[in-house]
LUMGUKOL-96197 format. One line per 5 residues: for each residue z, x, y of N, C-alpha, C. Coordinates in Angstrom, 1 decimal. Each point is the difference from the previous one (the first is absolute). Last residue first. Layout:
N
Z,X,Y,Z,X,Y,Z,X,Y; ...
//
This chain:
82
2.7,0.8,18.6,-0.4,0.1,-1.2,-1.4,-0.6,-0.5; 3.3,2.0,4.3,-1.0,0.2,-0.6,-0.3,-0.3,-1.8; 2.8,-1.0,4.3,-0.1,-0.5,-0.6,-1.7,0.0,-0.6; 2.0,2.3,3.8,0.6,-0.1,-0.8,0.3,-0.9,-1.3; -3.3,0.1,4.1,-0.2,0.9,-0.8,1.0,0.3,-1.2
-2.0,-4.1,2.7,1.3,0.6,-0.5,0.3,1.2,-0.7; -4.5,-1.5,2.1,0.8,-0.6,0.8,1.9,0.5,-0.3; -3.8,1.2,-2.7,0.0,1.0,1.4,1.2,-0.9,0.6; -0.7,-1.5,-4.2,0.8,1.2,-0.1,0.2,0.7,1.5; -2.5,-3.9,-0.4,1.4,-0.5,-0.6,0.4,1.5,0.1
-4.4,-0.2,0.6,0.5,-0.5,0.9,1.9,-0.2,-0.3; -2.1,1.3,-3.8,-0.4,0.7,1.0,0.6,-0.4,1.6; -0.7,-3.4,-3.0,1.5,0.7,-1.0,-0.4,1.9,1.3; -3.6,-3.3,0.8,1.3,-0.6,0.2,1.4,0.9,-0.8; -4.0,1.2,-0.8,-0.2,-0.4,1.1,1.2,0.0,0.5
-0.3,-0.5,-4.9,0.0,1.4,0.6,-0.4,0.4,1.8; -0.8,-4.5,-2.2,1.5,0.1,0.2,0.4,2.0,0.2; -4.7,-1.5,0.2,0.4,-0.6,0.9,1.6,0.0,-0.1; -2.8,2.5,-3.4,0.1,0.4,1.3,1.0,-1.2,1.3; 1.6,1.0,-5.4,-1.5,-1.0,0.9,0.3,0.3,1.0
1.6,4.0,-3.4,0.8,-1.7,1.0,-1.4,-0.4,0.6; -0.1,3.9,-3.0,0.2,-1.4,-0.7,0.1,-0.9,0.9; 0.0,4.4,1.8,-1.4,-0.6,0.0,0.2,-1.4,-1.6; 4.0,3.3,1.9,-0.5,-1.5,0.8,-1.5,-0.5,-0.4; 3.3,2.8,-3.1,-0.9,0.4,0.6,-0.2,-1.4,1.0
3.4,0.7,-3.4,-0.2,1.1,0.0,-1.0,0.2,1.3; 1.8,-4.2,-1.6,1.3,0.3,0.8,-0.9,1.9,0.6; -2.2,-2.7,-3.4,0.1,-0.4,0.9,0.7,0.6,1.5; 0.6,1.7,-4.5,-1.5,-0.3,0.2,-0.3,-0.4,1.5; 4.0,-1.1,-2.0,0.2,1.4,0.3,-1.3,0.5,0.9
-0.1,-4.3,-2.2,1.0,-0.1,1.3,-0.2,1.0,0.5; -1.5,-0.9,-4.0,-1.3,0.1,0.7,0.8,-0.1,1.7; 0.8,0.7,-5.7,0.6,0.9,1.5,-1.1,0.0,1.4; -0.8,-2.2,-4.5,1.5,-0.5,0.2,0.7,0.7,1.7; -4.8,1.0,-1.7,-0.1,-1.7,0.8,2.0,-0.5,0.1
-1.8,5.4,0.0,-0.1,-1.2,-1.1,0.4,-1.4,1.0; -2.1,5.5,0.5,0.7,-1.2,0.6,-0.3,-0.8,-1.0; -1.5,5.2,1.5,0.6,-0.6,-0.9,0.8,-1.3,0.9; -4.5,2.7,1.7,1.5,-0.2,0.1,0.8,-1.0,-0.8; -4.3,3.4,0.1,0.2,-1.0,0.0,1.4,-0.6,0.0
-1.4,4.8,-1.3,-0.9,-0.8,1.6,0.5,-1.6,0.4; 2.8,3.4,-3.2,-0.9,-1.0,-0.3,-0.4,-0.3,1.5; 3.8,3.1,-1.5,-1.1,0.4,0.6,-1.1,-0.7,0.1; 3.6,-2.7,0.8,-0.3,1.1,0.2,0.1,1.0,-1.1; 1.8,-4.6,0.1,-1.4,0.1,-1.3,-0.4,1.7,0.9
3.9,-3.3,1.8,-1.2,0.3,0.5,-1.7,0.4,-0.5; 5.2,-0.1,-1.8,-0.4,-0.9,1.0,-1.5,-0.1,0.4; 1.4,3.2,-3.6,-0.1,-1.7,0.0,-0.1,-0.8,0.4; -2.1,4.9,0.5,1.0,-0.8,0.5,0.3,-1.2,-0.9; -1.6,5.0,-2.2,-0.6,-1.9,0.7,1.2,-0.4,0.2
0.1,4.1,-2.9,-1.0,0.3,1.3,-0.6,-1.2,0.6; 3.0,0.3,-3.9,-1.2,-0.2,-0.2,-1.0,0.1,1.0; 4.4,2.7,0.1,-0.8,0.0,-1.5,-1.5,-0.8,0.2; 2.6,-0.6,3.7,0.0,1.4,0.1,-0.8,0.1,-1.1; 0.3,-4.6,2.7,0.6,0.5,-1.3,-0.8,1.2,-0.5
1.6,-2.9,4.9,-1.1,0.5,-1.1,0.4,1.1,-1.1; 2.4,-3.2,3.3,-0.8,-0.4,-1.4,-0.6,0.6,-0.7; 2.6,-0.6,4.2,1.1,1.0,-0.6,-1.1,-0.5,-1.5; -2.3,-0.7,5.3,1.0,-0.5,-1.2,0.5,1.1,-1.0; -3.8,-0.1,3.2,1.3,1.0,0.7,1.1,-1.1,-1.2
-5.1,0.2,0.3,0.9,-1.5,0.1,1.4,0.4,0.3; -3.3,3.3,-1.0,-0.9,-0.9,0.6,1.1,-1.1,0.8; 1.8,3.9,-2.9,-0.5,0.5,1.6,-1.0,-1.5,0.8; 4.5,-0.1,-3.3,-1.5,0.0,-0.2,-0.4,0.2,1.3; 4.5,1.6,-2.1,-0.5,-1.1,0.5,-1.8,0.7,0.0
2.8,-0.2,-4.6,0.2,0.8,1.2,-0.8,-0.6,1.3; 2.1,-0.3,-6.2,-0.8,-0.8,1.4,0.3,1.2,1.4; 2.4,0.5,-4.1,-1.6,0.0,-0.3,-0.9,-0.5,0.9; 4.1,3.1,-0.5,-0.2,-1.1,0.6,-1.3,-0.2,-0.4; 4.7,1.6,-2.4,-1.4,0.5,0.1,-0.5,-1.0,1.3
4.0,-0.3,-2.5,0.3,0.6,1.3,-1.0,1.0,0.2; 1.9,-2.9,-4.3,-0.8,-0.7,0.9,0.4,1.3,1.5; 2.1,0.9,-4.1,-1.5,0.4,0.3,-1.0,-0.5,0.8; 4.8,-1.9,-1.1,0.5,2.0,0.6,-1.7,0.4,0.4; 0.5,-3.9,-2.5,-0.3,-0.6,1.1,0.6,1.5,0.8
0.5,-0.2,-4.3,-1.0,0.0,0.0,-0.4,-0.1,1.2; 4.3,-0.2,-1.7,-0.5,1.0,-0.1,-1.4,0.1,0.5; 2.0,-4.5,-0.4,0.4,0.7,1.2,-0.6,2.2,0.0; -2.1,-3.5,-3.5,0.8,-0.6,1.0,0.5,1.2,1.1; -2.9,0.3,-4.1,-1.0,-0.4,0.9,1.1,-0.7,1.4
0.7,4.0,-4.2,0.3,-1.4,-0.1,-0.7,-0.4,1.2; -1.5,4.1,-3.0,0.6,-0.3,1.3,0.1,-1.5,0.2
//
């Protein structure tokens, strides 16, 4: 079987599915582990390149005094929640 257009008729398996910890489209059915997140692992997968996402995922990274204030920021404007 030649590896061009014939071949790509077999791509229409899924190998990823979402992940119940991190609700992403990562976890991988065969090897039973998120990619995002490393779920079933107690410990939560993370690399120093994806340290934004990381961030973006939970408020206990933000220093309390600008988490203060970014709080105050949201009650005051509620429509600009980021």
């Amino acid at each position: 079987m030649s590896k061009g257009t014939p071949s790509f008729g077999k791509h229409n398996k899924k190998t990823h599915i979402r992940c119940r910890r991190c609700g992403r489209h990562s976890y991988h059915k065969q090897k039973r582990s998120c990619s995002a997140c490393g779920y079933p692992n107690a410990k939560r997968y993370k690399m120093a390149w994806k340290w934004k996402p990381i961030n973006r995922a939970g408020r206990k990274f933000i220093k309390p005094k600008h988490q203060k204030r970014k709080t105050a920021r949201i009650n005051r404007h509620p429509s600009t929640r980021r």
